[in-house]
C-alpha positions as CSV (number, residue, x, y, z in Angstrom):
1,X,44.4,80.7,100.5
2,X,42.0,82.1,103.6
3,X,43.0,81.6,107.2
4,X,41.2,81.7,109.8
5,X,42.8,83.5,112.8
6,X,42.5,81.1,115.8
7,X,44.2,83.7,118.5
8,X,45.0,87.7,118.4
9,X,48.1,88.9,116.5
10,X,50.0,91.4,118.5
11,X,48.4,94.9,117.9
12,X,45.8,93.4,116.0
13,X,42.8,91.8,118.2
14,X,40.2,92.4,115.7
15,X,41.7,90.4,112.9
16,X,40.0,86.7,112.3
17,X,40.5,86.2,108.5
18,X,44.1,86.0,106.9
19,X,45.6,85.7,102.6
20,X,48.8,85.0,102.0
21,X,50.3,86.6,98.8
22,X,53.6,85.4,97.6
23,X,56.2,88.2,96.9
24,X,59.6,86.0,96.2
25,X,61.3,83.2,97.4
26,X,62.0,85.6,100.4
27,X,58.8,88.0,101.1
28,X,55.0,87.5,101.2
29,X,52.1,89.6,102.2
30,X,49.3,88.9,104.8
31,X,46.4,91.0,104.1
32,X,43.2,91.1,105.7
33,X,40.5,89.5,103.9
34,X,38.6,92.9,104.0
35,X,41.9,94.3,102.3
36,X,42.3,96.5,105.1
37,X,45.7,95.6,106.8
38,X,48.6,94.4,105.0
39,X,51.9,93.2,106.4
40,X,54.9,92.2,105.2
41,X,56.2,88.8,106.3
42,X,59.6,87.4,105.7
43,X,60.4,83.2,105.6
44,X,62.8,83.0,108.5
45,X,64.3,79.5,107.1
46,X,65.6,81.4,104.4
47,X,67.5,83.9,106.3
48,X,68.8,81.9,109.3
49,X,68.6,78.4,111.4
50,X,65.3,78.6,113.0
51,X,63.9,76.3,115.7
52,X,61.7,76.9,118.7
53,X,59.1,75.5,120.6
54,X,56.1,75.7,119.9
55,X,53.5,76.5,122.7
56,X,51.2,74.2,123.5
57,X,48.6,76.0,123.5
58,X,48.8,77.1,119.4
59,X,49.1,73.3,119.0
60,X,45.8,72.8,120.3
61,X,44.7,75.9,118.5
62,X,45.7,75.3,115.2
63,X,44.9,71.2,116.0
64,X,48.5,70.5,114.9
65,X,49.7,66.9,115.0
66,X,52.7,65.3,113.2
67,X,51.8,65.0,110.1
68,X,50.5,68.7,110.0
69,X,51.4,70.4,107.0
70,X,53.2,74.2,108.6
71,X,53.9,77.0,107.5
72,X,56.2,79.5,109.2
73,X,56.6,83.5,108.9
74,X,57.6,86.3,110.7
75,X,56.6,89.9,110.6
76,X,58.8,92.8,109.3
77,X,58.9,96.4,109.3
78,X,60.2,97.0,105.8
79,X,62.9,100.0,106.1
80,X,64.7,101.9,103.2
81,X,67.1,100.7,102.4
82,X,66.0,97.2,103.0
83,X,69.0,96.2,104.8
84,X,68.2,98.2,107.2
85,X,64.4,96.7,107.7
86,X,63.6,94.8,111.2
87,X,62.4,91.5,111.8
88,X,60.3,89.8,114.6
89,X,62.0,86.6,115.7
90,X,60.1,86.0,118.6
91,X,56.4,86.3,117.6
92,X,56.3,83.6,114.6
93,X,53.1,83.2,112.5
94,X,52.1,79.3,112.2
95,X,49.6,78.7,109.6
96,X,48.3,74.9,109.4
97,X,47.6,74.3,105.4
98,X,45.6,71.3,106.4
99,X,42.9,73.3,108.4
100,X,43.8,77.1,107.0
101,X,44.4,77.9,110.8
102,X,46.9,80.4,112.0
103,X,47.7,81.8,115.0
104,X,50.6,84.0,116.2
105,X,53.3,82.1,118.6
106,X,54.7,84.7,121.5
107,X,57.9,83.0,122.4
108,X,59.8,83.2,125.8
109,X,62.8,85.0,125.2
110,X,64.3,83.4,128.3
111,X,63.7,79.9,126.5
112,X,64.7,81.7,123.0
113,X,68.1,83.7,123.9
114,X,69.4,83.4,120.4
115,X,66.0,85.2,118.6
116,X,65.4,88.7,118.8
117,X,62.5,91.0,118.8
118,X,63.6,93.6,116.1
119,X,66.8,92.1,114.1
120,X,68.3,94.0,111.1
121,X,67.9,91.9,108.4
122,X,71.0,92.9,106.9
123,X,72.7,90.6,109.9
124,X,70.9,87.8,107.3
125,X,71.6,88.7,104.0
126,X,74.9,88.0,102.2
């Protein structure tokens, strides 16, 4: 499925049209739809307990209400061995399968102590 890219993703200011390619139950791609960027993106829910607030302003973005069907990923930088691969805790990727928005959440770490910019994923994984 195409997303539209409603605001900038870190780094990447130019990009306005997202695919998501399943890897595993774990990892997924987002490429661009030009097939010039690719990142590797990791479902936080299945690594940790993840909850944060979500700014208003990519609410209104992504017209999110309750009944909004989400999707929630975060970057990694893939390291080898694995383990030893980083992820971004505080800069979540929301995509709204009802619109195919997405937009890139920056989170306060003051207001997110417990989520890290660059966490070894081996601190996840049993």
């Amino acid at each position: 499925m195409q997303y539209e890219v409603k605001s900038d993703i870190l780094g990447f200011e130019n990009l306005r049209c997202v695919e998501l390619h399943e890897i595993d139950e774990l990892f997924l791609t987002l490429e661009s739809c030009d097939g010039t960027i690719r990142f590797t993106l990791v479902n936080p829910y299945a690594l940790r307990e993840y909850s944060f607030d979500l700014p208003a302003a990519v609410r209104a973005l992504l017209e999110i209400n309750e009944t909004s069907n989400l999707l929630v990923y975060n970057i990694v930088v893939i390291q080898d061995p694995l383990d030893e691969s980083c992820v971004n805790f505080l800069a979540p990727l929301i995509f709204n399968q009802d619109n195919a928005t997405m937009a890139q959440a920056v989170l306060d770490v003051k207001n997110h102590p417990n989520l890290g910019l660059a966490e070894p994923i081996k601190n996840f994984r049993a």
